[in-house]
TORVORO-319519 format. One record per residue (C-alpha): x, y, z. Coordinates in pm, 1 decimal, padded with zeros to 6 digits. Layout:
BEGIN
+----------+----------+----------+
!        X !        Y !        Z !
+----------+----------+----------+
!        X !        Y !        Z !
...
+----------+----------+----------+
END
This chain:
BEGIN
+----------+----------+----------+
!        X !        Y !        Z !
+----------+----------+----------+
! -04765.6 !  00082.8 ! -02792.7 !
! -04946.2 ! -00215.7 ! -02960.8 !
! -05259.3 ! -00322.2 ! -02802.3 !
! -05292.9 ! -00677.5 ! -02612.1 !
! -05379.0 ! -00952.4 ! -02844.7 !
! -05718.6 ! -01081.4 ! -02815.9 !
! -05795.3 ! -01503.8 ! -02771.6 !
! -05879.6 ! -01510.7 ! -03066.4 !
! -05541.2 ! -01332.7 ! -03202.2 !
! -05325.1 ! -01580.9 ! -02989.7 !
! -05539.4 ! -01899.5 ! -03129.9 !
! -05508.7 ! -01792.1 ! -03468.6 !
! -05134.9 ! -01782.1 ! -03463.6 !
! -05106.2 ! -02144.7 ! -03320.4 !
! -05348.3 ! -02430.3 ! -03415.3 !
! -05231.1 ! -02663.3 ! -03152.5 !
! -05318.8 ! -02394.1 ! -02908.6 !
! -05647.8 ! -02399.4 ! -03085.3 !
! -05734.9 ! -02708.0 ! -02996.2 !
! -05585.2 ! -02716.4 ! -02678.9 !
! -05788.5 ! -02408.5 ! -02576.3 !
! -06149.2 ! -02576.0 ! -02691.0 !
! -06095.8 ! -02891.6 ! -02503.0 !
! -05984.9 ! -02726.8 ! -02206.5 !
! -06262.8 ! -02547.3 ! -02208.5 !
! -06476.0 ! -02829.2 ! -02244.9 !
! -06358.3 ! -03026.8 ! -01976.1 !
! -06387.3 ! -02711.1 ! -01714.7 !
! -06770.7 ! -02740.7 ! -01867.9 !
! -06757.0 ! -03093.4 ! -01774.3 !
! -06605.8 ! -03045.2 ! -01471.3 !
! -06889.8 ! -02825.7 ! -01340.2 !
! -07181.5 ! -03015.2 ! -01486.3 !
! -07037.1 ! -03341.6 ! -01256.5 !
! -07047.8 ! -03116.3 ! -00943.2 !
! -07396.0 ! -02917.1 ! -01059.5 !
! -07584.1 ! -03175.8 ! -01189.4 !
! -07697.5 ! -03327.1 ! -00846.4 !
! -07781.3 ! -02958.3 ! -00735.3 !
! -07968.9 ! -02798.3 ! -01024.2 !
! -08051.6 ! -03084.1 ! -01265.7 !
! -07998.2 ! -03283.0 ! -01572.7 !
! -07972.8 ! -02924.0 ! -01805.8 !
! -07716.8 ! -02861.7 ! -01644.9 !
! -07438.6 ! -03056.4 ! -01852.6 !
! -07602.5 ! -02983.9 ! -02190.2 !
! -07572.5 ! -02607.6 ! -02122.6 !
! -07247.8 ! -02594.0 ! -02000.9 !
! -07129.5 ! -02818.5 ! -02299.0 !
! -07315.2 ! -02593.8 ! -02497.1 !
! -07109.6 ! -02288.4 ! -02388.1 !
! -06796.1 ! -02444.0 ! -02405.7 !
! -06887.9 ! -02527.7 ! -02778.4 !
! -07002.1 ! -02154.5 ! -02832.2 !
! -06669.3 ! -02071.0 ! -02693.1 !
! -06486.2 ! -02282.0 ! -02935.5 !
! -06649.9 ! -02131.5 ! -03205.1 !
! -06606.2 ! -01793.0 ! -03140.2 !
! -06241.8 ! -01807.2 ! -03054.3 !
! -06088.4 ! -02120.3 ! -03196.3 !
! -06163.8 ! -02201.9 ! -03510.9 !
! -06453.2 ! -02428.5 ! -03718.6 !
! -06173.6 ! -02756.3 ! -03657.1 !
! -06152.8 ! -02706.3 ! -03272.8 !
! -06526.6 ! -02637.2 ! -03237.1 !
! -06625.1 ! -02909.8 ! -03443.1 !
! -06407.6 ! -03197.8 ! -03186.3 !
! -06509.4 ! -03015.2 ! -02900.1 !
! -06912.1 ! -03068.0 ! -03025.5 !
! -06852.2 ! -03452.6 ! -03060.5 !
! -06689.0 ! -03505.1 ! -02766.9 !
! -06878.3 ! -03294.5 ! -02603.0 !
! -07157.3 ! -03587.1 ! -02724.7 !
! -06973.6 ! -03866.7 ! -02623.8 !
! -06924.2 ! -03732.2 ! -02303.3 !
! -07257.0 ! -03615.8 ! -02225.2 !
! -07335.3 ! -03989.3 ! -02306.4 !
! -07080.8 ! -04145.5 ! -02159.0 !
! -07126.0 ! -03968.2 ! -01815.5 !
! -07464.2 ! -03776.3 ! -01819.4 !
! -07715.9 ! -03996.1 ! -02030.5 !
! -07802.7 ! -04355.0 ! -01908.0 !
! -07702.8 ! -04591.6 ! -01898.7 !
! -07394.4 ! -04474.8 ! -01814.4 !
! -07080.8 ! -04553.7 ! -01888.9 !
! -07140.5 ! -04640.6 ! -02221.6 !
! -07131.2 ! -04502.8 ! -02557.8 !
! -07455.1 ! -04693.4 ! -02622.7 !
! -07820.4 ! -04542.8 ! -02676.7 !
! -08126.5 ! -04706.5 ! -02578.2 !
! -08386.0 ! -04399.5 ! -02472.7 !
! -08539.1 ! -04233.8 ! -02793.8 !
! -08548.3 ! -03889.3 ! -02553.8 !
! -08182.0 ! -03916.0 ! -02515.8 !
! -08138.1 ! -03926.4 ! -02894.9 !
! -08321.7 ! -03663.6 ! -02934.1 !
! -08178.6 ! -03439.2 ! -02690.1 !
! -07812.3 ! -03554.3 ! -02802.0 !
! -07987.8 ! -03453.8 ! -03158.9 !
! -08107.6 ! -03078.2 ! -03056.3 !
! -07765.4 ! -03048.4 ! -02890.2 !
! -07574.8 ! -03152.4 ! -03236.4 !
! -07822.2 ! -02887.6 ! -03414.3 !
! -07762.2 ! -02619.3 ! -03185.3 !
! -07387.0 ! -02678.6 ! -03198.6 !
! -07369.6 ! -02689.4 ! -03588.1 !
! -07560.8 ! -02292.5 ! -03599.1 !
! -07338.2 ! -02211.9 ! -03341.3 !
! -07014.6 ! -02290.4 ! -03486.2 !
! -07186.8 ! -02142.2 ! -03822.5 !
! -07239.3 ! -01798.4 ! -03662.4 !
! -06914.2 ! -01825.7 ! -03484.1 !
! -06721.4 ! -01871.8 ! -03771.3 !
! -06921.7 ! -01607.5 ! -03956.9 !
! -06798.0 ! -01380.5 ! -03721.4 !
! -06431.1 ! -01498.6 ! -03690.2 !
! -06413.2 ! -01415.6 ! -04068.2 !
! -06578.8 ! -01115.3 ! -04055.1 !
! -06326.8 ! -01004.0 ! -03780.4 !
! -06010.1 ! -01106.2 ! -04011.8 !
! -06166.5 ! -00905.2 ! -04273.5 !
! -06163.1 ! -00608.5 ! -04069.9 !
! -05855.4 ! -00639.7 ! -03915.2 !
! -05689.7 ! -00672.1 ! -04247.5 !
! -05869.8 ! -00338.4 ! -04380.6 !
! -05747.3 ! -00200.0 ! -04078.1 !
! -05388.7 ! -00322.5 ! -04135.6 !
! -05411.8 ! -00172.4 ! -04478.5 !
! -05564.8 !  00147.6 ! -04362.5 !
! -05237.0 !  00203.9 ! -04134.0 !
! -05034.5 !  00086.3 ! -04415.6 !
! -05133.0 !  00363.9 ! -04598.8 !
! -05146.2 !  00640.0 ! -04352.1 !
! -04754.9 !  00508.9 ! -04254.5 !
! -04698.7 !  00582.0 ! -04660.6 !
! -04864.1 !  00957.6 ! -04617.4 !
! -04718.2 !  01047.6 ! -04293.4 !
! -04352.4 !  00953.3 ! -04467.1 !
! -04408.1 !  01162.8 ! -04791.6 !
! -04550.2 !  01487.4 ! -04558.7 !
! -04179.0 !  01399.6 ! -04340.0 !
! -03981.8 !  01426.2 ! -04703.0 !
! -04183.4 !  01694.9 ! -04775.9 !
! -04147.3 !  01892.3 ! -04491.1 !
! -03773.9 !  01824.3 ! -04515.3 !
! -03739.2 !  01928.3 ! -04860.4 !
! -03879.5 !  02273.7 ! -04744.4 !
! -03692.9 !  02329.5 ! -04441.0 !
! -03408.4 !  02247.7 ! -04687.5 !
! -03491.5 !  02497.7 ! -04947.6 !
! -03566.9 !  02799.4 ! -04681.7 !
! -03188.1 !  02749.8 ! -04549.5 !
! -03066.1 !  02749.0 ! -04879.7 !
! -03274.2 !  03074.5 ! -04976.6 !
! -03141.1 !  03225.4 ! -04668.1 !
! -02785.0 !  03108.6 ! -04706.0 !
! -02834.0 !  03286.0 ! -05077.6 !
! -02966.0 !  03626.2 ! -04927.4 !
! -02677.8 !  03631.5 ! -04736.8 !
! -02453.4 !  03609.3 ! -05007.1 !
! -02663.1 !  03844.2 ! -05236.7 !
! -02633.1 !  04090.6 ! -04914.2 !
! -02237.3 !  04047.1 ! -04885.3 !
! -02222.0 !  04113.8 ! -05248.8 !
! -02423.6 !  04466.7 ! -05256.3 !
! -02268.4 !  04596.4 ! -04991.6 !
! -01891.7 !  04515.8 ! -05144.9 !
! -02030.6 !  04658.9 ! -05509.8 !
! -02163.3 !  04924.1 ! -05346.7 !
! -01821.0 !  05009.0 ! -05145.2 !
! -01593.6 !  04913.3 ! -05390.9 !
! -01761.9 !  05077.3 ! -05676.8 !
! -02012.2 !  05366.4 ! -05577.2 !
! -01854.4 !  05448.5 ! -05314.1 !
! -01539.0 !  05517.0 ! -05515.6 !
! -01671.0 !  05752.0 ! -05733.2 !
! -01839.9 !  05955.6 ! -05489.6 !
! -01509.7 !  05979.6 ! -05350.6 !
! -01374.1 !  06117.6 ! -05650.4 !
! -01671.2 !  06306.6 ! -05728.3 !
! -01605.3 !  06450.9 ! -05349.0 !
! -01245.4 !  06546.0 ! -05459.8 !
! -01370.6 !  06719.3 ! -05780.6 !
! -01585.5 !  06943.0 ! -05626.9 !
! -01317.1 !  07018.5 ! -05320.6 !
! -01096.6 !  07157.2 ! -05578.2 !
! -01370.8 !  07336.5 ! -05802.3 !
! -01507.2 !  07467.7 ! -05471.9 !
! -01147.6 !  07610.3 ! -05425.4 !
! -01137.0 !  07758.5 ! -05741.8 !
! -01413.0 !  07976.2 ! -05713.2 !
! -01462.7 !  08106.0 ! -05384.4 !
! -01428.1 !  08459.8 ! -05474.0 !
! -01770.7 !  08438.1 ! -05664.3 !
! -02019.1 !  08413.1 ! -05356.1 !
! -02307.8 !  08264.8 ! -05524.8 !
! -02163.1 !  07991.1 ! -05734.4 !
! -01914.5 !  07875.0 ! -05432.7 !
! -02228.1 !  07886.2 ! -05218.7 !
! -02434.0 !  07578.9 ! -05477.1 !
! -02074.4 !  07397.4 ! -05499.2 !
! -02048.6 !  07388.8 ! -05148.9 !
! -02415.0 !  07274.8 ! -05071.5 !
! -02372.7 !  06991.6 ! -05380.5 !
! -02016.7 !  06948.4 ! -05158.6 !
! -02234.7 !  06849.9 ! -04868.9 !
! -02496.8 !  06652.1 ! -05020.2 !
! -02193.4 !  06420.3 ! -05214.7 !
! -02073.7 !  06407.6 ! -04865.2 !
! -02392.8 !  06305.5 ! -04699.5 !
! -02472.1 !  06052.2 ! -04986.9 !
! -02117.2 !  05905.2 ! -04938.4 !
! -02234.4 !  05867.2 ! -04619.7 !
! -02547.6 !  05743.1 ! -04632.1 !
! -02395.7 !  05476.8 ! -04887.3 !
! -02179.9 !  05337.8 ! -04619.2 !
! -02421.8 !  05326.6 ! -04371.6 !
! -02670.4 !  05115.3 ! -04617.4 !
! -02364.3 !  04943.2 ! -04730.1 !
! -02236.1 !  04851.8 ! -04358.0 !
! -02635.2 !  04775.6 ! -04295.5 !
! -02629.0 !  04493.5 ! -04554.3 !
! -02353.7 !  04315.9 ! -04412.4 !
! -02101.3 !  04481.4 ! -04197.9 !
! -01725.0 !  04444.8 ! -04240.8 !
! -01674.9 !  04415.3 ! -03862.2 !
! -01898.6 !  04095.2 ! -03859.5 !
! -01622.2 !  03922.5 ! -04107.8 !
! -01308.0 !  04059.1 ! -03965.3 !
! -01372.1 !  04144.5 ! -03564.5 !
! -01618.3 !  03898.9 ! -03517.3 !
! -01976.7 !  03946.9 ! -03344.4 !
! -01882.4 !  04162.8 ! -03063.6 !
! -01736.8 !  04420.7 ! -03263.6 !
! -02002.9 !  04458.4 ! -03515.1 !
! -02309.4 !  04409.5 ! -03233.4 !
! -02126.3 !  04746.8 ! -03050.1 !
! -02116.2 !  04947.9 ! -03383.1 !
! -02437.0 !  04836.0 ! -03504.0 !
! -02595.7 !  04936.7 ! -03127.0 !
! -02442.3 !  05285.5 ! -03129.9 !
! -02556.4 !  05384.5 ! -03471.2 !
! -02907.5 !  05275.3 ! -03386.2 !
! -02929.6 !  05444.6 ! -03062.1 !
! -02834.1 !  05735.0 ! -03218.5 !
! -03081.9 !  05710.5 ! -03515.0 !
! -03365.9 !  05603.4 ! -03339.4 !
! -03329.8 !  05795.3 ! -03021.6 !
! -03370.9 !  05467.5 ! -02820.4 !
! -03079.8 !  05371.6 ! -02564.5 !
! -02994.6 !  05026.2 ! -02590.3 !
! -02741.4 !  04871.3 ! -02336.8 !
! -02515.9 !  04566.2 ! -02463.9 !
! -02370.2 !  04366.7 ! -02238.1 !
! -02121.6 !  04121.2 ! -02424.8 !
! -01863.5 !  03940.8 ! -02240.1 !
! -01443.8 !  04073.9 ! -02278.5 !
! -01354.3 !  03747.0 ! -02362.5 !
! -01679.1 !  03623.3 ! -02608.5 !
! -01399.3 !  03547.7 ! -02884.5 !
! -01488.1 !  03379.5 ! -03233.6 !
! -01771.0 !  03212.2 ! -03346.9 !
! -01855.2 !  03016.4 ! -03693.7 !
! -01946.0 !  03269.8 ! -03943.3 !
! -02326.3 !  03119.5 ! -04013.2 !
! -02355.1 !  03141.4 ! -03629.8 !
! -02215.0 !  03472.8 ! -03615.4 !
! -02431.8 !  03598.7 ! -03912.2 !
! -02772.5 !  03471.3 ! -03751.3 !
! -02727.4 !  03600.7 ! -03368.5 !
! -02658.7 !  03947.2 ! -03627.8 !
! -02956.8 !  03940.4 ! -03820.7 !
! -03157.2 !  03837.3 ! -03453.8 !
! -03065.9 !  04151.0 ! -03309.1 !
! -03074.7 !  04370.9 ! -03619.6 !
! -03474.9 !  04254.5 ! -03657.2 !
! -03531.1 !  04253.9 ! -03259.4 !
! -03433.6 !  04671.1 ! -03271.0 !
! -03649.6 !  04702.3 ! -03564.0 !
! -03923.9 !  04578.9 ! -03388.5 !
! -03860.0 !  04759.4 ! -03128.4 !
! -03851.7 !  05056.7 ! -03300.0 !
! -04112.3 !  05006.5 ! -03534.4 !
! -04409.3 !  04838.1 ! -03311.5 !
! -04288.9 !  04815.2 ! -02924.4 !
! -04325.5 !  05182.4 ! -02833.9 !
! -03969.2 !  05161.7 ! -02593.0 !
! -03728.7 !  05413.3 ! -02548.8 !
! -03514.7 !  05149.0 ! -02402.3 !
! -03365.8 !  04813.1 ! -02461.0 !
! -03128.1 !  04532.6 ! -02345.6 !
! -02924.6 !  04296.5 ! -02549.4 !
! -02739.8 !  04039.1 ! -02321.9 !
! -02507.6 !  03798.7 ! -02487.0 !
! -02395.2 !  03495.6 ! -02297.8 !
! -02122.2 !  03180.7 ! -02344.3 !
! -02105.0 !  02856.5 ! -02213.6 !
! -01892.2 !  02569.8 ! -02284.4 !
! -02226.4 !  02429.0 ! -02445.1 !
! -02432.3 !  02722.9 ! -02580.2 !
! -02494.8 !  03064.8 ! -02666.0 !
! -02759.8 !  03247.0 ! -02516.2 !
! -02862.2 !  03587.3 ! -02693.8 !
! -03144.0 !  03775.6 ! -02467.8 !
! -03311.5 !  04111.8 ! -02612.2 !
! -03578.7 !  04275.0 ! -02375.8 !
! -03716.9 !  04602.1 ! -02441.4 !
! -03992.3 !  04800.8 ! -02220.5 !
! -04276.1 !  04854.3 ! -02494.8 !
! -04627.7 !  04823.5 ! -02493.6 !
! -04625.9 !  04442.1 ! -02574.0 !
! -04768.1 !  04176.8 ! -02875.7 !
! -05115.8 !  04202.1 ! -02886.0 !
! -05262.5 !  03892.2 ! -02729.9 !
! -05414.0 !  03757.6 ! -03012.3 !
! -05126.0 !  03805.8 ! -03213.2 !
! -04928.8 !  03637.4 ! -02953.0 !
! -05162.6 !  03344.6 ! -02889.3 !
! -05076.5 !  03269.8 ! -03279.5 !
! -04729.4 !  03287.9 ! -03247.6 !
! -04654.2 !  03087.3 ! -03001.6 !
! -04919.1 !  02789.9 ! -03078.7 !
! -04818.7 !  02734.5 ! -03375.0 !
! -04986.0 !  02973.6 ! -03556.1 !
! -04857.1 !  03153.6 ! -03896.1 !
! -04607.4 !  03410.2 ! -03711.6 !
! -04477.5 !  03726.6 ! -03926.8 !
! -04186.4 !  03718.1 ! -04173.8 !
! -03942.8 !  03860.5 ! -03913.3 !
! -04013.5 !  03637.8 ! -03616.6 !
! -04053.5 !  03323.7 ! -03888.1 !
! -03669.9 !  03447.6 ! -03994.0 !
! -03562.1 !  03444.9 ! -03691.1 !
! -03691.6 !  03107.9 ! -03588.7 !
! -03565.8 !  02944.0 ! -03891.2 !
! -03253.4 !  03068.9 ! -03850.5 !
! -03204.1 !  02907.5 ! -03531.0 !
! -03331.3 !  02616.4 ! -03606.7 !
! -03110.1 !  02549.2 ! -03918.3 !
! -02787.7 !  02558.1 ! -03651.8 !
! -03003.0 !  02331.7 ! -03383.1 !
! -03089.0 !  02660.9 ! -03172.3 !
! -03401.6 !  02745.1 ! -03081.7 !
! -03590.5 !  03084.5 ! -03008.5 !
! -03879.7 !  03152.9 ! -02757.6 !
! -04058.2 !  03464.1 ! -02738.9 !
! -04238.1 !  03641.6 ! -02458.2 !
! -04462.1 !  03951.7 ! -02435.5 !
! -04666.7 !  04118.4 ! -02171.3 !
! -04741.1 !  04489.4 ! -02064.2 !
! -04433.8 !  04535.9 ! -01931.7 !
! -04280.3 !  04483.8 ! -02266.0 !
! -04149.2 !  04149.0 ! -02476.3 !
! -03863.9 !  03938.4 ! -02424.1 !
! -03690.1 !  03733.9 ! -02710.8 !
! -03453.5 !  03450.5 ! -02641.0 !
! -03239.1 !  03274.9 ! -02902.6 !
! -03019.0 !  02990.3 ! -02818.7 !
! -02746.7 !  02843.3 ! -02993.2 !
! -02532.5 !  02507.7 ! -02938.6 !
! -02191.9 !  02546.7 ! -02909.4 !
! -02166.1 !  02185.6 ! -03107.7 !
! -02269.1 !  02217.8 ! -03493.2 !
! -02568.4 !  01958.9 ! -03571.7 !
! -02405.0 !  01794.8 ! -03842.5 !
! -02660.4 !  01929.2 ! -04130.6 !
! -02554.6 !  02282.3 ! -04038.4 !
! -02227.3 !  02171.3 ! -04139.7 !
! -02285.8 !  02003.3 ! -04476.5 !
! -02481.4 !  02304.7 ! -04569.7 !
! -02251.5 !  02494.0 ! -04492.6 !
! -01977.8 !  02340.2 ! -04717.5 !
! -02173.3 !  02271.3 ! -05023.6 !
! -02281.3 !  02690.8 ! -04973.1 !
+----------+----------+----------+
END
């Protein structure tokens, strides 16, 4: 909000209203001096005239003040000074006094004017000074953009790096293990009558096996297949029983029967949410236990994941959610939903931490150009 002009401001912008301005306030000085002067005494009009020039000066300009001090004169004469009535003077004390009165005028339209320029001075230097904070505040906004730009695309990239390993490392790795597996089958076969050399084939049997394994997993980890070809409920309820069974931690997922379809950047984030979430609750919380509850409304998703740990340490907490410098999980997270126009709030206490992503149904439209130049 701009603040209220000043007199001064509202003068300066219109010199009639200048003008008008000093001799109305010279004739509300006049007015009072006709019904003071037979109360206080003859000072009385001088002073008054005297203010009303003072006001002139400091608000109307060095034109305005300088009609306002001669007619101030003339009326003083005219009206206050004898003989009245008449312009002319015939008492050297009048002359005199009309004389101070001229010389106090003059310094005080002097200093008044002094101080009107001083004022546009400043107020210019001010107008510059926002001038150029208006041109720093716009380059931090570009810059600012050009880095929440860059972290989506470096995100949108580790995505595709991640879909990439884990089809190399299916398509071609796990291949040859495969055949590797079959080798050693048949070789295994071949030999069983010698004890000690089936005995090492079978072991390296189990160990291709377990590797084979172990690839998929990591492969599956990366970026599973379900996520592309089932959707998000599939791959959420394979991903959730391979962790409970890894970590020893029972999670319960509660996804609606009918959650259907969702873009795949959507799909991919609420993923990568709840992939961190468990690690952190593996890793730091302490739980044996945690809750994933997906909901779907006509206007959002909500993705909820509790767990019933010891808690963020307050400190580290305070930072997090003031705006402090959170860790390179959580700042994922966040970023991620706030590239699709989601948000994500996080709670923790003793009785364990709480983190809540939401997602518009509606793409923002920069989502969606990012998404087709990816």
């Amino acid at each position: 909000m701009a603040p209220n002009p000043s007199p001064s401001a509202l003068a300066r912008g219109n010199p009639i209203l200048r003008y008008v301005t000093a001799l109305l306030g010279l004739a509300i000085a006049l007015a009072l001096s006709s019904m003071m002067v037979r109360l206080v005494g003859g000072l009385v009009p001088g002073v008054l005239c005297l203010l009303a020039v003072a006001f002139s000066a400091w608000y109307c300009g060095i034109g305005p003040s300088v009609a306002v001090t001669l007619v101030a004169l003339a009326a003083l004469k005219f009206w206050f000074l004898p003989p009245l009535h008449t312009l002319r003077i015939t008492d050297p004390s009048s002359i005199l006094g009309m004389f101070v009165l001229l010389a106090v005028s003059a310094v005080l339209v002097v200093m008044g004017e002094g101080r009107r320029r001083e004022n546009d001075a400043l107020r210019i230097a001010q107008g510059e000074l926002e001038e150029r904070v208006k041109e720093r505040t716009a380059e931090l906004d570009a810059a600012n953009e050009g880095l929440r730009e860059l972290t989506a695309r470096l995100m949108q990239l580790q995505d595709q790096e991640r879909r990439r390993i884990a089809r190399e490392l299916h398509d071609s790795v796990g291949q040859t293990l495969a055949a590797l597996t079959m080798n050693l089958t048949t070789i295994s076969a071949d030999i069983e009558r010698l004890d000690q050399t089936a005995k090492k084939v079978s072991d390296s049997l189990v160990l291709a096996q377990e590797m084979n394994k172990e690839v998929r997993t990591v492969s599956y980890l990366l970026h599973p297949p379900l996520l592309d070809e089932s959707g998000l409920a599939s791959a959420l309820r394979w991903y959730v029983d391979g962790f409970s069974k890894r970590s020893n931690i029972q999670v319960e997922l509660h996804v609606p029967e009918d959650f259907g379809r969702l873009a795949q950047d959507m799909e991919t984030a609420l993923f990568r949410t709840v992939q961190e979430c468990l690690t952190n609750v593996h890793r730091h919380s302490g739980s044996a236990v945690a809750t994933i509850q997906v909901d779907r409304t006509p206007d959002e998703i909500r993705l909820t994941v509790k767990d019933g740990g010891t808690g963020i340490p307050p400190e580290k907490l305070d930072g997090v959610t003031n705006g402090g410098t959170p860790g390179v999980g959580i700042g994922g997270m966040r970023e991620r939903m706030r590239q699709l126009g989601g948000s994500l709030v996080l709670q923790s206490g003793h009785n364990g931490t709480t983190v809540e992503a939401r997602l518009p149904t509606t793409r923002p439209p920069n989502s969606a150009a990012t998404e087709a130049a990816a």
